[in-house]
N, C-alpha and C positions, 0 to 999 in steps of 0.2 A: 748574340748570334741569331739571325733571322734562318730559319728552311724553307725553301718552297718545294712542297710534298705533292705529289702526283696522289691523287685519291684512288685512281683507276676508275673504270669507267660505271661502275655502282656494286656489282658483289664483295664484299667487305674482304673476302680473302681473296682478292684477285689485288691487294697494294702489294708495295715490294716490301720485301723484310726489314729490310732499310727502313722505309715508309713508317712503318706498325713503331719499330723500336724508337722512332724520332717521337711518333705521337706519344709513346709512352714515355720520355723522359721530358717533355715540354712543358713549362711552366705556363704558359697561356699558350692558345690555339686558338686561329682566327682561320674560319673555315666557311665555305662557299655552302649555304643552308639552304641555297634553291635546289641545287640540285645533288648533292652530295649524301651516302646513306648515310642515316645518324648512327648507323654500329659503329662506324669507324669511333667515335665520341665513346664508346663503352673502354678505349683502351688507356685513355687520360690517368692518369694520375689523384690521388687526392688531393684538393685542393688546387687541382689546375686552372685558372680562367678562360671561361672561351667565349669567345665574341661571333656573332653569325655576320658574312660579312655582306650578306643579302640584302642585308639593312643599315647598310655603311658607306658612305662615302670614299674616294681614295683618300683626301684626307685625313678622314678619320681610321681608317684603317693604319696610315701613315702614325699616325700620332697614336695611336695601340703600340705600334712595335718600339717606338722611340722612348716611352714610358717604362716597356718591357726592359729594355737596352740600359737606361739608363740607372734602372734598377738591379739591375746582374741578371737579368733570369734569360733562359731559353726559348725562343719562340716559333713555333710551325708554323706557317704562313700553310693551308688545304686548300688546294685546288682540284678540282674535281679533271677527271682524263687524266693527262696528261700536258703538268702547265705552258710547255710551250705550244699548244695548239689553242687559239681563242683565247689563252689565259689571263690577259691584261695584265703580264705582269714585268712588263719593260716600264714601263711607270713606275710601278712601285719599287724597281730596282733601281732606278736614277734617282729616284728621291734617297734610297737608303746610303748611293754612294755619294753623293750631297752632304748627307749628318755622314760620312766615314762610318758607318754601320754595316759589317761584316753580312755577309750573306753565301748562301749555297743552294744548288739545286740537286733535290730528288726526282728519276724520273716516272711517269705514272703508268698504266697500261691506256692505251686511249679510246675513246670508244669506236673508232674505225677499228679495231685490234676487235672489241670487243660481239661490235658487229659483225667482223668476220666470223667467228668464233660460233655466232648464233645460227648463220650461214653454213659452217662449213664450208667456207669459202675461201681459194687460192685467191689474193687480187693480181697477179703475176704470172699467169698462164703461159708457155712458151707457144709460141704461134700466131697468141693473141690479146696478150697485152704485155708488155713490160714496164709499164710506167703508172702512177697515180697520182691524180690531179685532188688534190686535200684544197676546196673552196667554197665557197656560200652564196646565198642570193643577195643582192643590196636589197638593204629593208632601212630600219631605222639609222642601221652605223651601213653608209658608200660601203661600196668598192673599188676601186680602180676601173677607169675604162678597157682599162689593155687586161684586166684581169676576168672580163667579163663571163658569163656564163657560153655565150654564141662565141668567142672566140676561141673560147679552151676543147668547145666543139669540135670544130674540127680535127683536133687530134684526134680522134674515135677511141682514144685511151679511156680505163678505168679511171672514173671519176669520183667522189664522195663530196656530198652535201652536206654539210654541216647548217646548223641556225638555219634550216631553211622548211621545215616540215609546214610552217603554214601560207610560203609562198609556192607549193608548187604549181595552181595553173600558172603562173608565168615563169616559174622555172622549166616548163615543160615546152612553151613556145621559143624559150632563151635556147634553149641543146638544140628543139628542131630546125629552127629558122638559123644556126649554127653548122648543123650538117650533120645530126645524128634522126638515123632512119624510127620514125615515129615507133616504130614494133622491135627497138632497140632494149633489150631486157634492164628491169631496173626493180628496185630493193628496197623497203621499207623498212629500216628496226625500231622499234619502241623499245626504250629505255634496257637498252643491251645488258645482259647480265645481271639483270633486277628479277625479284621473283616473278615479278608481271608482264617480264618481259615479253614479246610478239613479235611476229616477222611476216611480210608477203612479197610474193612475187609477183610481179605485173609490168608494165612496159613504163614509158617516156607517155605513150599519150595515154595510159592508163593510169598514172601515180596518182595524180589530184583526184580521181575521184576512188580510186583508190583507200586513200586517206580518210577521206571523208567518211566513206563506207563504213570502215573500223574506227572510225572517231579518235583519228591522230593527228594530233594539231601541232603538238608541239614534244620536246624529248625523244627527236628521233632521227637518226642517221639517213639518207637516203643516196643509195648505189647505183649506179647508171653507167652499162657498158656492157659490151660482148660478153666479158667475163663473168656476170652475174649468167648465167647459163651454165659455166663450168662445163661448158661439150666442146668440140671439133679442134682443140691444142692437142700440139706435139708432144709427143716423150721427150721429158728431161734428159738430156746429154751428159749431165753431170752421172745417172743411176742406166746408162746404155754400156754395156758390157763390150761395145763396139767404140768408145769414148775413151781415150787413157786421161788420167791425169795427175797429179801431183801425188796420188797414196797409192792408186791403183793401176795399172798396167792394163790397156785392151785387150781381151779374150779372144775376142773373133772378129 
């Protein structure tokens, strides 16, 4: 049996309980060693095998688990976030239903969660945003035309950059020549939830140099939207004593 584990987004006790008790009964563990904390690794087992897969190929990773399998033992596939976000791991699961090699997913906390977190940040403001656009720069791996940065623009929705802390001058021309106003508030995290973690606040035409300033290049979330301000939304409707709903009866 293959798992794919959400590592969460770097504090070791921020995985799921699930998470911790799978790494602790897995007989090998193939884990994301660029970015993932190595505590999570203190809860292995004796005699567990672990493979870093920073230094792996899919196929070789592919052929770790199929040796596991074919062996009887148990095996944690670590993914750092949360693996369905950037996880690449729809590959590794066609290959596994390919050899008929059982698999399951655990899910991770992710580092847009975790960003928020560092933030204190609602990304769902009533007033002023209800939606979030989860997207990156094209760099080395495309993106879709229609997925673009200028087109996601103009929805003036909260948006989050993933992979992209060391493209932002052109991610910064992509949102404005899209239709988001250059003094549009926006968010830097460095490595969410890590001891070293950092955060700033500065704008759309402020990010890149920004970055630079504090010497963040890469490991880092970037937020872009009205809502990074947290001012000028509505009161919840759900917590208005003037609102009935489903448990509670309107007051006044």
């Amino acid at each position: 049996m293959i798992h794919f584990v959400g590592a969460g987004c770097g504090a070791a006790d921020l995985i799921t309980l699930r998470g911790k008790k799978l790494i602790e009964e897995a007989d090998v563990i193939i884990y994301a060693g660029s970015l993932m904390n190595p505590e999570l690794l203190s809860w292995k087992k004796e005699g567990c095998e672990v493979h870093n897969s920073a230094k792996m190929t899919l196929e070789e990773v592919f052929a770790v688990m199929q040796k596991a399998e074919d062996l009887g033992k148990t095996t944690v596939r670590l993914h750092t976030g949360d693996p369905s976000i950037y996880g690449a791991v729809r590959e590794q699961m066609d290959l596994l239903d390919e050899a008929k090699i059982p698999y399951d997913s655990c899910p991770g906390v992710s580092s847009m969660n975790g960003a928020a977190a560092a933030l204190n940040m609602e990304y769902t403001l009533p007033g002023i945003s209800q939606s979030v656009v989860i997207t990156r720069m094209a760099g080395r791996t495309p993106v879709p035309e229609k997925e673009s940065l200028r087109s996601f623009a103009a929805h003036q929705t909260t948006m989050v950059l993933f992979l992209s802390a060391g493209l932002l001058d052109k991610a910064a021309a992509e949102l404005i020549s899209g239709g988001y106003d250059p003094d549009t508030p926006a968010a830097i995290v460095y490595k969410a939830s890590w001891p070293d973690e950092r955060s700033y606040i500065c704008t759309i035409a402020t990010m890149a140099d920004c970055a630079r300033e504090n010497e963040v290049k890469k490991t880092a979330l970037i937020i872009v939207g009205p809502a990074v301000a947290q001012r000028g939304y509505k009161r919840s409707e759900l917590y208005n004593p003037g609102f009935e709903t489903g448990f509670r009866p309107a007051t006044k």
